[in-house]
C-alpha positions as CSV (number, residue, x, y, z in Angstrom):
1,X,-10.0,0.4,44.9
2,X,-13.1,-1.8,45.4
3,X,-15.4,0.7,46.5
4,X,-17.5,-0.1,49.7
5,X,-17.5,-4.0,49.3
6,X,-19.4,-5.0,51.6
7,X,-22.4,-2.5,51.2
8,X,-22.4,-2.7,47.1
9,X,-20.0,-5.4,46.2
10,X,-18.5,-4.8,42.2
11,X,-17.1,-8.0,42.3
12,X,-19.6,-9.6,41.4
13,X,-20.6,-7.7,38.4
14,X,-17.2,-7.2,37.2
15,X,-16.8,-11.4,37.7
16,X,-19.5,-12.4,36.0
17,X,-18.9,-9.4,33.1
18,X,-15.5,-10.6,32.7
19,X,-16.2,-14.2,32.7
20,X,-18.9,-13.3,29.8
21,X,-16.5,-11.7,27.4
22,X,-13.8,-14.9,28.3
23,X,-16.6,-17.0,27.0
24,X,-17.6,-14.8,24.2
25,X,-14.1,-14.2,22.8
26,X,-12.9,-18.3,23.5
27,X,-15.6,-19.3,21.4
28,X,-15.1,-17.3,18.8
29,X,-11.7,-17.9,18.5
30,X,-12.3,-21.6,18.8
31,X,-14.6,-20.9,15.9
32,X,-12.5,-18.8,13.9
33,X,-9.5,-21.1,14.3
34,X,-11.1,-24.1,13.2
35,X,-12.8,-22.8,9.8
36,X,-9.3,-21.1,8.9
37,X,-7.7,-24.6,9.2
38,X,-10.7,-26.4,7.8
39,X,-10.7,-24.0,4.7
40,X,-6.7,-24.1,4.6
41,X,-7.2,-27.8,3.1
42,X,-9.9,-26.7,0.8
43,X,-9.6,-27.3,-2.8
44,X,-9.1,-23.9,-5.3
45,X,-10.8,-22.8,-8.4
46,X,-10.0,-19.5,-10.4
47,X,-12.8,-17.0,-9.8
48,X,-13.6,-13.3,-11.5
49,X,-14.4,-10.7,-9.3
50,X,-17.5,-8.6,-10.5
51,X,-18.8,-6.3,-7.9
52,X,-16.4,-4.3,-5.5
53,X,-17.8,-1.7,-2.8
54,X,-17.4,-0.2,0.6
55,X,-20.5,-0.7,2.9
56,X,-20.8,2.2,5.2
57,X,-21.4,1.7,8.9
58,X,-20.6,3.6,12.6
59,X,-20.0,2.6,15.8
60,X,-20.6,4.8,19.1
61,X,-17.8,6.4,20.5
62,X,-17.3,8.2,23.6
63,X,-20.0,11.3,24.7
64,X,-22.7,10.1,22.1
65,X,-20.1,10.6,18.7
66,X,-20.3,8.1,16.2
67,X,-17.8,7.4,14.1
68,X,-17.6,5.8,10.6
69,X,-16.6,2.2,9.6
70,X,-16.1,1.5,6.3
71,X,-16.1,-2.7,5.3
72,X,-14.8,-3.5,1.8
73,X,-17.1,-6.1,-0.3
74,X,-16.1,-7.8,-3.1
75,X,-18.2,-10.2,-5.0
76,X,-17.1,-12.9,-7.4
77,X,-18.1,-15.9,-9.5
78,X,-16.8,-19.2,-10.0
79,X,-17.5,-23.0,-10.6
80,X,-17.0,-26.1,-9.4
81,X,-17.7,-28.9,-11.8
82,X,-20.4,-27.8,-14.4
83,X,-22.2,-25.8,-11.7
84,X,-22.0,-21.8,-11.4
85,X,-21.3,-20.5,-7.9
86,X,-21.6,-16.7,-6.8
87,X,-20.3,-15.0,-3.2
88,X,-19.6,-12.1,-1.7
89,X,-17.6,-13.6,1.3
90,X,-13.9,-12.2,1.5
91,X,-13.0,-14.0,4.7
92,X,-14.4,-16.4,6.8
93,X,-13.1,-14.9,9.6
94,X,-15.1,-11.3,11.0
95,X,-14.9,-8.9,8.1
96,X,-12.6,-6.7,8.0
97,X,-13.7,-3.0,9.1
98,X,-11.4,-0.1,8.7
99,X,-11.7,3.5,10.3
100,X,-10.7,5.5,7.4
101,X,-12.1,5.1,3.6
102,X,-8.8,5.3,1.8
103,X,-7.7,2.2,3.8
104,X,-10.7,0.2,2.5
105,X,-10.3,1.3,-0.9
106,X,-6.7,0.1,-0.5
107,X,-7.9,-3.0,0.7
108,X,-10.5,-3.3,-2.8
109,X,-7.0,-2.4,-4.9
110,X,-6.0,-6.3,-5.1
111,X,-9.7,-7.0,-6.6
112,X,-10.2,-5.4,-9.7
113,X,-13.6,-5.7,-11.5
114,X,-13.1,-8.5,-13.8
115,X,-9.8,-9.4,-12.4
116,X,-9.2,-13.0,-11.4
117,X,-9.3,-14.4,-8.1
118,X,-8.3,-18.2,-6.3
119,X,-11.5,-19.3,-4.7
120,X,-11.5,-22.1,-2.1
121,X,-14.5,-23.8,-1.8
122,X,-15.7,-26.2,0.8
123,X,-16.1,-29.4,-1.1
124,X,-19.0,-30.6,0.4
125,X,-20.7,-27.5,0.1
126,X,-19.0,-25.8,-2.8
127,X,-21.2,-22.4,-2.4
128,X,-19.6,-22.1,0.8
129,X,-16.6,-20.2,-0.6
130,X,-13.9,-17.4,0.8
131,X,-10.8,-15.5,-0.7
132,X,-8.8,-15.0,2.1
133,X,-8.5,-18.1,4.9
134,X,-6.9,-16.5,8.1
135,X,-7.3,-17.1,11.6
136,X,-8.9,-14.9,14.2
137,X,-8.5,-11.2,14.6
138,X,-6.3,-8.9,16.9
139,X,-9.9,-7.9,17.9
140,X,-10.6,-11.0,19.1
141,X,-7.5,-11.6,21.5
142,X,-8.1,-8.2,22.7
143,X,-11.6,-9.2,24.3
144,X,-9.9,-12.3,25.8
145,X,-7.6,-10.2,27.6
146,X,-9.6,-7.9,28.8
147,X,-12.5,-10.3,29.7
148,X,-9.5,-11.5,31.6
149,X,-8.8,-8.6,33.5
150,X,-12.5,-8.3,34.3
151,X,-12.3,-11.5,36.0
152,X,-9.1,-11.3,38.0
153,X,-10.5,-7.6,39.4
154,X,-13.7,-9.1,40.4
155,X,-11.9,-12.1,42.0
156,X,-9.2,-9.3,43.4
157,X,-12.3,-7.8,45.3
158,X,-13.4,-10.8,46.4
159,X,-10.6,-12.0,47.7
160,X,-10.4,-8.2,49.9
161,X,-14.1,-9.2,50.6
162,X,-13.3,-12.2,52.1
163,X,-10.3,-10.6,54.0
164,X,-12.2,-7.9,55.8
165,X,-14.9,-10.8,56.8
166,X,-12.3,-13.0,58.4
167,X,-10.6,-10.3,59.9
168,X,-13.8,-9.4,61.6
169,X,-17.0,-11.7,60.8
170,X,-19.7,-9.9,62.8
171,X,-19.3,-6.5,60.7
């Protein structure tokens, strides 16, 4: 299962790959988890949406296909004290990407163009703003597990590495 070891050991490769995505994927969810807690205490404010739209994007698939992501956008207004605020951020945690159009027009549905919105705003920083505070992604805990499985192959082949060496050192 872990190739010729000794002559081109994978372990290695796969160990370090799968320790990167751990530490890609904890840190982001360390991120993501503490700016949805911070922002679950933040104070609220009516807003008015005035700008919804789908930006368009793709992402490689398999054999060279792309394939289309669409992200809904949704900009607003609103103001803390005597001062005018504007944003366009609908989460703070990644946005949210959807494979088919109709579902990010279904997601724009609860933001009607002059429709109202509740706004929490960092109070320190009030034009740091967000609609929606949730924590991380399935996306997210997803990388974590498989940045997981990286690393307990590559320490799997290691370990057989290590067991055909003591079993016979000189080879």
């Amino acid at each position: 299962m872990c190739g010729s070891l000794m002559e081109r050991p994978p372990w290695k490769a796969v160990g370090i790959a799968g320790l990167g995505v751990v530490y890609s994927a904890a840190g982001s969810l360390t991120r993501v988890s503490t700016d949805a807690a911070a922002a679950a205490g933040w104070p609220s404010v009516t807003g008015y949406v005035t700008r919804t739209w789908i930006e368009t994007g793709s992402t490689a698939g398999n054999r060279g296909l792309s394939h289309p992501i669409y992200t809904p956008r949704v900009a607003y207004d609103y103001q803390v004290g005597s001062k005018r605020y504007a944003s366009d951020r609908l989460s703070l945690a990644e946005q949210h990407q959807e494979m088919a159009r109709v579902d990010a027009e279904a997601a724009l549905a609860a933001y009607p163009v002059g429709g109202a919105v509740q706004v929490r705003y960092e109070p320190a920083n009030p034009e740091h703003a967000t609609l929606v505070v949730e924590g991380p992604g399935s996306i997210l805990y997803l990388m974590l597990g498989f940045g997981l499985l990286l690393g307990l192959f590559g320490l799997y082949c290691l370990w057989r590495v290590l067991q055909r060496w003591r079993s016979n050192p000189l080879q």
